[in-house]
N, C-alpha and C positions, 0 to 999 in steps of 0.2 A: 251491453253485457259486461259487467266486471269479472277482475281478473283476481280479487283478493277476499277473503270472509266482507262482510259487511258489519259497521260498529256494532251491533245486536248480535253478531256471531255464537258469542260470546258468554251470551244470556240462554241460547239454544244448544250450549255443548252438553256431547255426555258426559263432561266434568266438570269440576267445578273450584277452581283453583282460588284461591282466597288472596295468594302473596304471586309475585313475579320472583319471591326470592329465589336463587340457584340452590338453595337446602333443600326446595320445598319437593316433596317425592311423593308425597300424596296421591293417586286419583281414584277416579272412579271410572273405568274404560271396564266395560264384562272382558270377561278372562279370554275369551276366543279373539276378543278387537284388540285385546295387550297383547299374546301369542302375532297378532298377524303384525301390529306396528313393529312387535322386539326382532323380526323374521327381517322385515325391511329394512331394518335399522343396521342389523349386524351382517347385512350383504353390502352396505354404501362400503367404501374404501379408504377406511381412515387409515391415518399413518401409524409407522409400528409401535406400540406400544400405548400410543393414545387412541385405541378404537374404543366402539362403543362397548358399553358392561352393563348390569344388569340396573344399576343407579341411574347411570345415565338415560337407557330408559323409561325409568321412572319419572323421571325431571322432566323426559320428553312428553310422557302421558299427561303429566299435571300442566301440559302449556298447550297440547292439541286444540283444534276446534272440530266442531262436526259443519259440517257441509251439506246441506238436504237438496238435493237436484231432485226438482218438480219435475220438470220439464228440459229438450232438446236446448243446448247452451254452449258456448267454448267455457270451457277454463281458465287456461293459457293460450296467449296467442303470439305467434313468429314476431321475433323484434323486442317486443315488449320487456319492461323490468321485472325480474322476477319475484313471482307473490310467494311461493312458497312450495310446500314438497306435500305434495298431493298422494293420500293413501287409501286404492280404491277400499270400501268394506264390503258393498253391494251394488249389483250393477255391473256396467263395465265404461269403458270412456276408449274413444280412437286418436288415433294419430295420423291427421289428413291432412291434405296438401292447402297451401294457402287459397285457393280459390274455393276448397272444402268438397270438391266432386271428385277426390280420389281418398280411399283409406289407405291409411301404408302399414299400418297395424294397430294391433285390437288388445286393447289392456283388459284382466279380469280381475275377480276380485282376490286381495292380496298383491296384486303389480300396482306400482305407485309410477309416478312423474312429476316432472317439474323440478328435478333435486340437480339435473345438467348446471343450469341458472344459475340456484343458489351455491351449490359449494364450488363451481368456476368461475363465479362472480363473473358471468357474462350475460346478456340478453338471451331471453327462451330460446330454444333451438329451433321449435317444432310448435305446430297451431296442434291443438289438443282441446277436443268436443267429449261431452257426454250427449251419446245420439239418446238417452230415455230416463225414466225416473231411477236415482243412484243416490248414495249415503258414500260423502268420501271424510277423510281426515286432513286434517289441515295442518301441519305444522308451518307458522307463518314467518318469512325469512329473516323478521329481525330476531326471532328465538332463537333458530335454527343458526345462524352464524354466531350466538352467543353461546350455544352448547355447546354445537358441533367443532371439531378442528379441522382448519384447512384441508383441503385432500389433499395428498403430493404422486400425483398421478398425471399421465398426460393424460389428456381430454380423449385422443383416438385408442389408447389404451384399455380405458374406460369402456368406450364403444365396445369394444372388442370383448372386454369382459361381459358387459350386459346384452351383447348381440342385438346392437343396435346399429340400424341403418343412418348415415350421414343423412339430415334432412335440412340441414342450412351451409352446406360446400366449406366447411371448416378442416374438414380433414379432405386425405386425396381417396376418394371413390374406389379406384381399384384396389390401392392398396388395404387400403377398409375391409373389404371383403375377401382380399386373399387370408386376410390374419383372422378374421372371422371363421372362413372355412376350414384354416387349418387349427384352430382351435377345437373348431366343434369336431373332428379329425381326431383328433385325443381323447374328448370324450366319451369317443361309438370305441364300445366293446370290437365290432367289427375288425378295426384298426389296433390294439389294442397292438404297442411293441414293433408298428413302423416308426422308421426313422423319417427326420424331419426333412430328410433329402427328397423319400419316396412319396410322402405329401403333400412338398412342395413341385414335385413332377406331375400329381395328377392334377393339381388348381392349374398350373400352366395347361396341360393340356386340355381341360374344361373349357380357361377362359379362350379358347380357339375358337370355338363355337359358341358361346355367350357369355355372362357375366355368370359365376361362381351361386349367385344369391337369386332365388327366384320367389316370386310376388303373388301366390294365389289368393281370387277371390274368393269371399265366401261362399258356398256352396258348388262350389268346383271340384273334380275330381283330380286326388294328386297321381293316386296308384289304382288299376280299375280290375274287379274281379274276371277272371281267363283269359287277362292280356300276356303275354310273352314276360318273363323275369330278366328283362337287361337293364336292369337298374336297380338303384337301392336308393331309398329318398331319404335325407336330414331334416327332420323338424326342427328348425331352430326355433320358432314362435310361432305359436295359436294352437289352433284345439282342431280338433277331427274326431270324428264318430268314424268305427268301422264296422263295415255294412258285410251281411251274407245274403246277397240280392237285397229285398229291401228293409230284411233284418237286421237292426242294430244290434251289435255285441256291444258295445262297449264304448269310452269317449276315453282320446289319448290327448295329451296336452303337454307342450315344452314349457316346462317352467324351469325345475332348476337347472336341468341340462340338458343338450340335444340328441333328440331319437333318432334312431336309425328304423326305420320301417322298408320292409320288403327283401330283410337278408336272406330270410330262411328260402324263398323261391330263387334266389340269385344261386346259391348254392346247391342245391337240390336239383335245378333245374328244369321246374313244375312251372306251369302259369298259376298266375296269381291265386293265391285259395280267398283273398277279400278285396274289396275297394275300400280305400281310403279317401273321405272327400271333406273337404274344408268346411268345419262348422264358422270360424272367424276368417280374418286373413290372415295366411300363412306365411311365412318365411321357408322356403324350402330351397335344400343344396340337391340338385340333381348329380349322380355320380354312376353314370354308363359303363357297364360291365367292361367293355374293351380299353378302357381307360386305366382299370383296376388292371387287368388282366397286363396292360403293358407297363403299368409301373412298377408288377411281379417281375415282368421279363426284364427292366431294367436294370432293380434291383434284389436280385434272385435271391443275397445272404442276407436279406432285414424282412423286406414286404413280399418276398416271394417263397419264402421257409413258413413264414408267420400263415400266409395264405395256403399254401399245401397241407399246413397242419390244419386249421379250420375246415378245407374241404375232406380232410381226410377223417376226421369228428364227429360232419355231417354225415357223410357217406354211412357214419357205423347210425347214428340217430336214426336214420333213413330206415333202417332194417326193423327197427323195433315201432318205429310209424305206419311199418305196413300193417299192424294187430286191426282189429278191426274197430275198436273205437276210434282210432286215430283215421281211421278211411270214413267211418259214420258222424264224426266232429269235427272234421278237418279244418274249418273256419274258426268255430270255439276254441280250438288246440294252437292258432297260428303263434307263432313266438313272441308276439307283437301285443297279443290278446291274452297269452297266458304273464307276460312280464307287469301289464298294467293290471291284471287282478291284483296282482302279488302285490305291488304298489300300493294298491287299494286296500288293502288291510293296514289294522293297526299296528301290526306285528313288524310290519315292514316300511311303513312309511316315509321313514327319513332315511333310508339304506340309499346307496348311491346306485347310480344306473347299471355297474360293473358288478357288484353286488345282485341284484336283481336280476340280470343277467345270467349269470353264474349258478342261481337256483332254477330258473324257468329251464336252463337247458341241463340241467341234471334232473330235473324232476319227472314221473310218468306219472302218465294219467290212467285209469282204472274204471271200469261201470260195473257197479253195483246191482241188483236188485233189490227192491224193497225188501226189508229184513234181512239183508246179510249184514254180517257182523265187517266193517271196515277196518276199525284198528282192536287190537289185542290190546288189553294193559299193559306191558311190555314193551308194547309197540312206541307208547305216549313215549318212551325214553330215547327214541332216536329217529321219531319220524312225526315229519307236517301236515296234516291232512286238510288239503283247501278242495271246497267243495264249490264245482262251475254250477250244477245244476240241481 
C-alpha cells in the first residue's frame, strides 16, 4: 500500500494545472470541493499576518490531486515520511491503532489529516485507513511546504486546538487532555463566564476517577433515554443520532466546536427525554453533576453565581414547557434537537455554538392546525418561523 498519489495521479485530477508556477491560480475543483479545501485551509495555523487568503487558496487548488479509494487501504502510516495533507470529499477514513484492531477516531467528509507531518516536519503521528470506497484531496508535501509558511505553534498546542488525542507519546497525555478539556470548557454555553480556577477544579476532580477524555465505540450509547440526569456529556469528536426509542430525530456531530448534550435534564432535573448513541467513535468529556455542584461551592463569586443564574432561567423555561406541546414533543423539543435544527438551516449555518444557543433557548414552539394562519405580515419583521414538522 502506498502512502503518496501515484505518477498517473496527476492525469486522474479534478484539475488540470498546465504550470508548477506560483502565479498559477487557475483550477477547476466544483465550487462545493473549493468551499471545503478554502474551510480546511483557513483552520491550519499559520503565523500572523502570513495565513492563508483567498489567492493562496487558489494556488492551492491548481496543485491538488484527487485520490479515488476503491477499496479498504492505509493512507498514511505511524513512522513514515510524510506524503501530504489529506482532504476527505467523500467517504470517511479512521485513525487506528498500529496493529489496526482499535479505532481511535473517525474522520468525515470535510475533516482532513496528514497536515501534523507536513507543517512539523516530523514523521506521521498516526496509522490512518480508509475502511471503504472514498474521494480524498491531495495536497502533496513538496507543494505544501512551498506554499504554505512554517507554523509557529507548538505541536501540543496544536492538539489542543484541533482536539486531538496524543497517538505517538510526543506530548504528556495528561496534560494533553486537561488543556483539551478545559478548552472545550469555554466553548459549552453551559460554562459560559467560569473562571479558569473553577475549570481547572472540576478536571482535577474528574481525573480522580478517570482520565478527562473518554473513547466510545461506534454504536454505543453515550446518554440513554429515562436514565437519571447526573451528568452532562462533551462531544468533542464524532457524530451521534438521537433517538426517541427507536426513532431517530436528528444526527449531531462535533466539528467546529464541542457540544454539550444533556444540560437541559441536568437542570430541570427530569430523566433523560432522548438517547444519545455513537453513530462513529466519539470523543466524549463526562462531567457528573456533583463535580459541577462542588466547583459552585468552591467558587461561589465566578461558577456558582454564573450557575444560580442558569438554574434560575431554567426554572422560569420549565413553566412555559409544561403547555401541552412541549409535554406531547418532549423529545422533538429537547435543546439538543432544537440547537442542531437551527444549525441545519441555511440561515444559521456558520453562527457559532453560543449564538445558536442563545436562539434555541429564547425560542417557543407552537402547533398549528392545518390551515391556521402562523405568521402575520407583520410578523415577517421580527419573527423566525422554523417548522420541526
Amino acid at each position: 500500500m502506498g502512502t503518496s498519489p501515484s505518477k498517473n495521479s496527476r492525469r486522474r485530477s479534478i484539475i488540470s494545472s498546465e504550470s508548477e508556477s506560483q502565479d498559477v491560480v487557475q483550477h477547476y475543483l466544483p465550487d462545493f470541493v473549493f468551499e471545503m479545501l478554502k474551510r480546511c485551509l483557513y483552520s491550519l495555523p499559520m503565523p500572523p499576518g502570513r495565513g492563508v487568503n483567498d489567492k493562496t487558496c487558489k494556488r492551492i487548488a491548481s496543485h491538488v490531486d484527487r485520490m479515488d479509494v476503491e477499496e479498504p487501504r492505509d493512507i498514511i502510516k505511524k513512522g513514515e515520511p510524510a506524503s501530504g495533507i489529506y482532504i476527505i470529499v467523500k467517504g470517511e477514513a479512521e485513525v487506528v491503532s498500529e496493529t489496526g484492531n482499535d479505532v481511535i477516531a473517525t474522520l468525515s467528509e470535510g475533516d482532513y489529516f496528514g497536515e501534523i507531518s507536513v507543517l512539523f516536519n516530523r514523521p506521521c503521528t498516526a496509522r490512518v485507513r480508509v475502511p471503504k470506497k472514498a474521494l480524498l484531496l491531495v495536497l502533496r508535501v513538496k507543494d505544501a511546504k512551498r506554499i504554505l509558511h512554517r507554523v509557529q505553534i507548538d505541536i501540543k498546542d496544536y492538539y489542543v486546538l484541533r482536539r486531538y488525542l496524543d497517538t505517538d507519546g510526543s506530548v504528556d497525555q495528561k496534560q494533553l487532555q486537561a488543556e483539551i478539556t478545559k478548552n472545550a470548557f469555554k466553548q459549552i454555553p453551559m460554562f459560559e463566564g467560569w473562571n479558569a480556577e473553577s475549570l481547572t477544579f472540576m478536571i482535577s476532580q474528574m481525573e480522580q476517577a478517570h482520565q478527562p477524555i473518554l473513547i466510545y465505540p461506534a454504536d454505543s450509547n453515550v446518554l440513554i433515554q429515562n436514565d437519571p440526569s447526573h451528568e452532562v456529556c462533551i462531544l468533542l469528536r464524532g457524530r451521534v443520532k438521537v433517538l426517541d426509542g427507536v426513532r431517530e430525530l436528528i444526527t449531531i456531530e462535533a466539528k467546529k466546536s464541542a457540544i454539550c448534550l444533556g444540560e437541559e435534564g441536568l437542570y430541570t432535573r427530569r430523566k433523560r427525554a432522548v438517547t444519545f448513541r455513537a453513530i462513529t467513535v466519539c470523543h466524549v468529556i463526562i462531567v457528573e453533576k456533583p463535580v459541577i455542584i462542588e466547583a459552585t461551592q468552591q467558587y461561589k463569586d465566578e461558577a456558582g453565581m454564573r450557575f444560580s443564574r442558569s438554574l434560575e432561567y431554567w426554572n422560569k423555561i420549565s413553566k412555559w414547557k409544561s403547555r401541552k406541546v412541549y409535554q406531547q414533543r418532549t423529545a422533538e423539543l429537547q435543546l439538543e434537537v432544537v440547537m442542531q435544527l437551527l444549525w441545519n438551516s441555511l440561515i444559521f449555518s456558520e453562527v457559532s455554538a453560543g449564538f445558536i444557543y442563545m436562539i434555541a433557548m429564547t425560542s417557543t414552539a407552537y402547533e398549528y392546525s392545518r390551515d391556521t394562519k402562523v405568521l402575520t405580515e407583520a410578523d415577517y419583521k421580527h419573527s423566525i418561523c422554523y417548522c420541526l414538522s
